[in-house]
DOBADO-987162 format. One record per residue (C-alpha): residue number from 0; residue in one letter; x, y, z. Coordinates in steps of 0.5 Angstrom, whole numbers, plus 500, padded with zeros to 3 digits. Example, Ala and Ser with C-alpha at 12.3 -4.5 7.8 and 13.67 -1.06 7.14 Angstrom:
BEGIN
NODE     i   aa     u     v     w
NODE     0    A   525   491   516
NODE     1    S   527   498   514
***
This chain:
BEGIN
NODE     i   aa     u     v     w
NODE     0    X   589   944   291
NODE     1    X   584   945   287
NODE     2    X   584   953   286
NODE     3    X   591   951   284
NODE     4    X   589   946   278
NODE     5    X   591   952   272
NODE     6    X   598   952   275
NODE     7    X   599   945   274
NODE     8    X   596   944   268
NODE     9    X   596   950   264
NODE    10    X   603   951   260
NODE    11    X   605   958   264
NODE    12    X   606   961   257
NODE    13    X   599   961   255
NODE    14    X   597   963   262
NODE    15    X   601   969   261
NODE    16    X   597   971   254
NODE    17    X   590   969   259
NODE    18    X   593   975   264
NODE    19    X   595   980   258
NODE    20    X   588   978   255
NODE    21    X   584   980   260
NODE    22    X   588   985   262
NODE    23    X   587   989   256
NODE    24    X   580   988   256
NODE    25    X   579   990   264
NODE    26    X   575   982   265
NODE    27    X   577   976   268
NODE    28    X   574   972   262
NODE    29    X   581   968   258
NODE    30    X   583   967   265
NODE    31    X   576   963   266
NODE    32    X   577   960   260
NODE    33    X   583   956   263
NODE    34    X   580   954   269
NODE    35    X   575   950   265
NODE    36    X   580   947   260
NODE    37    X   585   945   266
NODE    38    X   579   942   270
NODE    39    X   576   938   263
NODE    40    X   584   935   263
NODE    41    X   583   930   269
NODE    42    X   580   924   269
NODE    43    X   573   923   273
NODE    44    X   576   915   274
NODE    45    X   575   913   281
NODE    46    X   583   910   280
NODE    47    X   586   916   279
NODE    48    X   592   917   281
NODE    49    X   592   925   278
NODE    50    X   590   927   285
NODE    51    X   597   924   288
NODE    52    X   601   926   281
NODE    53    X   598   934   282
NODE    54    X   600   935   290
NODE    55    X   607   932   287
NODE    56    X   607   938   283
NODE    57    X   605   943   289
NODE    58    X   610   940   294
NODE    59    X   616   940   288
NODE    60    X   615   948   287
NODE    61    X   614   950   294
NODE    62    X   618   947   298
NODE    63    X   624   945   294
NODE    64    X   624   950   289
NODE    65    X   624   946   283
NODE    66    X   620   948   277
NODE    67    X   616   943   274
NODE    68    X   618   944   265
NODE    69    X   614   940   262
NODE    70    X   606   937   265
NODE    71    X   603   930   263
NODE    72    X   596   934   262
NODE    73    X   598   939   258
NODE    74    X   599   933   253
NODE    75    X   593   928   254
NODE    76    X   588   928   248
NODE    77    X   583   925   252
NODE    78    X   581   926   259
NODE    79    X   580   920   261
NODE    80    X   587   916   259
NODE    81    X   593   917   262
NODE    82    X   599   920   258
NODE    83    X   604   914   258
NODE    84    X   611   918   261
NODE    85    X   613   921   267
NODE    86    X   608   924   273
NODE    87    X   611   930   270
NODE    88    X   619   933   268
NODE    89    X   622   939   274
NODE    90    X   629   941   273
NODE    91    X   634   946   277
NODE    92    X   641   949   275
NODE    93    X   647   948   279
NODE    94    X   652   954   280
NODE    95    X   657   952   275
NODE    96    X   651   951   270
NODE    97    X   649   943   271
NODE    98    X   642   942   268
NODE    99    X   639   938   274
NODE   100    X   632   934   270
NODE   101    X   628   930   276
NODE   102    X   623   926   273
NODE   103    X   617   925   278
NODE   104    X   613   919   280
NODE   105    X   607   919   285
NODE   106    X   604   913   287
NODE   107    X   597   914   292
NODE   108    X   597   906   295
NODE   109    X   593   903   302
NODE   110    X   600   899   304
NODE   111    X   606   904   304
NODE   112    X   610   898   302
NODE   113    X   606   897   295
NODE   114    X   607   905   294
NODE   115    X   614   905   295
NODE   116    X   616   899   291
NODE   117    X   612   901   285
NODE   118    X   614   908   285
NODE   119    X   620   907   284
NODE   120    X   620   901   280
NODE   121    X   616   906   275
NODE   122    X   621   911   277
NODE   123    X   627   907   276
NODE   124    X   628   907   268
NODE   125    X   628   915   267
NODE   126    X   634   914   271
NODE   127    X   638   908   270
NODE   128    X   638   906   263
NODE   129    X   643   907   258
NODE   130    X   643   913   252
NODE   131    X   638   912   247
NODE   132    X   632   912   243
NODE   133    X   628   905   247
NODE   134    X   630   909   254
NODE   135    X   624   910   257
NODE   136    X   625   918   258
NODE   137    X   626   920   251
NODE   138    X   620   921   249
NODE   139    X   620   926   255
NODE   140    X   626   928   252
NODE   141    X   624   930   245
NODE   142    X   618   934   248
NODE   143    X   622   937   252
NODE   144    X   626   939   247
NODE   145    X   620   943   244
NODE   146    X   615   944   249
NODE   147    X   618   946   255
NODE   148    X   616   951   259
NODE   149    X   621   956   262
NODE   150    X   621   962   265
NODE   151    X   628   962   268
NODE   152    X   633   966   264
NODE   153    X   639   960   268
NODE   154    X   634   954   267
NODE   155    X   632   956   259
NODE   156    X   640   957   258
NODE   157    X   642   950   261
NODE   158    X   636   946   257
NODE   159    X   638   949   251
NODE   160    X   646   948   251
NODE   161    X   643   941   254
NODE   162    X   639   939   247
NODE   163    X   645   944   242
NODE   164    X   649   936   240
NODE   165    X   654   941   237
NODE   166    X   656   944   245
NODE   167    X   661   941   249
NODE   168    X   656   943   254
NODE   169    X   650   938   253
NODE   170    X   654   933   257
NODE   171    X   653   937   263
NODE   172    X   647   934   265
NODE   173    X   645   930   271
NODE   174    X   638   925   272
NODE   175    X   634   926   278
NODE   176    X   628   924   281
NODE   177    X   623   926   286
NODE   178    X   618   922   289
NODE   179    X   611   922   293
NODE   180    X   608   917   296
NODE   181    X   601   916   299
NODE   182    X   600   910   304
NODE   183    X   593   908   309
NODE   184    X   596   910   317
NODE   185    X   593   907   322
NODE   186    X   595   913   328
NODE   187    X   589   917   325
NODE   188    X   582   917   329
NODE   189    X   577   913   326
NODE   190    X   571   916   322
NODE   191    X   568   920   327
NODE   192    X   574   920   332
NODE   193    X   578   926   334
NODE   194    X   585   927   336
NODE   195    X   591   931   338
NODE   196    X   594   934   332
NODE   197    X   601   934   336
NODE   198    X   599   926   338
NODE   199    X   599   924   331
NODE   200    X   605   928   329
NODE   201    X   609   923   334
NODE   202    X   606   918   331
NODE   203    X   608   919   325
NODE   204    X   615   920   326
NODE   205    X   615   914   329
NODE   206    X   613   910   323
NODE   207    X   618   915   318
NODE   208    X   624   910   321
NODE   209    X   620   905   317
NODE   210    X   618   908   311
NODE   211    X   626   911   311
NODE   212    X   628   903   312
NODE   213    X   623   901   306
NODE   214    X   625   906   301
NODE   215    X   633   904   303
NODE   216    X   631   897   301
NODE   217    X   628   900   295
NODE   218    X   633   903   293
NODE   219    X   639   898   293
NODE   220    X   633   893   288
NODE   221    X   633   898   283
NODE   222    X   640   901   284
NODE   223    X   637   908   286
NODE   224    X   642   909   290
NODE   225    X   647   913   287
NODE   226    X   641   918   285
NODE   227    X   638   924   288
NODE   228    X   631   923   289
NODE   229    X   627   927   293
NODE   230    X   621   923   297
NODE   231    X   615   925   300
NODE   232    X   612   920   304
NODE   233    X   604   922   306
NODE   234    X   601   918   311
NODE   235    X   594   918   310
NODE   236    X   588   917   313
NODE   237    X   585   913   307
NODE   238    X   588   913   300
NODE   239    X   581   911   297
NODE   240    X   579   917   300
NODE   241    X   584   922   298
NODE   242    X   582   920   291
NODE   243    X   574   920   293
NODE   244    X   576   927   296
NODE   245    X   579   929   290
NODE   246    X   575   928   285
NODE   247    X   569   932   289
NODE   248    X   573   937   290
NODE   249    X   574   937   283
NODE   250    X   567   937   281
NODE   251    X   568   931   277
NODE   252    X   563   926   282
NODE   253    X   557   928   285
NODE   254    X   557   930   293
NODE   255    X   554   924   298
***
């Protein structure tokens, strides 16, 4: 996760000019540069949830090939205070030319049912709510509207139709959320301890019948159900140390 803190946090269009820079220049120096802004970005709070924030941004471009458009780090004016919006804006577009826009919500709690519910208790807003200016995804909208960062010829056509209010075509869009949670898992070994990797593989897929079940609940409460939501589910031997883990990995708080 760490060597991957400037695509997540820097705007592609900039990294690209650091690239051209040093390119020209034969040096590695602007590329440089953006490491250290990326990295001065996070917060060095021991509740921090960028650690979870970041690895849905990982999960979301890898594996289910959704380009995130628009980074809540990129917006903070200061990098102990979290930007007050979506965990980040991904997007995709349909064969016949639908602008998908997922809205992502991590949340990295001890108990999975505290993970789940204020996950998509945050989530829910961008989805369900009516057109608007109080909607709690406009404000996303209108920076999206100006700081989207495109790189795909079929994704920047669909967003552009999409904020074009004259086209008939700026109602074909569809709101979409995807999800992570991160949650304390007794099947691994205690501090110290060793186990079989295939043994706690098992287990896990014991306890997802529970997760699923949990997330169904969920979603019928803040009546998700008719959405497309992606959910990662990320069983944890600790979710206090994954956040401990990450900010040493980050530089951000001392080695013990």
């Amino acid at each position: 996760m760490r060597n991957a803190i400037v695509d997540y946090a820097i705007p592609r269009a900039k990294l690209a000019d650091a690239k051209a820079r040093d390119a020209r220049y034969k040096s590695t120096e602007a590329t440089a540069a953006l490491v250290e802004q990326a990295r001065r970005s996070f917060t060095d709070l021991s509740t921090t949830g960028e650690g979870g924030e970041m690895l849905l941004f990982l999960l979301a471009e890898r594996f289910l090939q959704l380009p995130q458009i628009l980074c809540k780090m990129d917006l903070k004016t200061d990098g102990r205070m979290h930007y007050h919006g979506a965990d980040g804006v991904y997007a995709g577009v349909t064969d016949s030319g639908i602008l998908k826009l997922y809205w992502g919500e991590s949340k990295i709690y001890q108990k999975v049912a505290s993970a789940i519910s204020n996950c998509l208790s945050s989530l829910a807003p961008f989805l369900v709510e009516p057109e608007g200016e109080s909607a709690e995804r406009e404000r996303d909208l209108v920076l999206l509207s100006d700081k989207a960062d495109l790189s795909d010829p079929a994704l920047t056509g669909a967003l552009r139709r999409y904020f074009d209010r004259n086209s008939p075509l700026s109602n074909r869009v569809q709101y979409c959320g995807v999800a992570l949670v991160g949650f304390d898992a007794d099947f691994y070994p205690s501090d110290g301890g060793k186990a079989v990797s295939k043994e706690i593989e098992t287990a896990a897929r014991k306890e997802l019948e529970g997760w699923r079940t949990k997330i169904g609940n969920r979603l019928s409460a803040e009546k998700l159900n008719l959405f497309e939501i992606h959910f990662f589910c990320l069983p944890l031997p600790s979710a206090e140390g994954f956040r401990d883990a990450f900010l040493k990995a980050m530089g951000l708080r001392n080695e013990s």
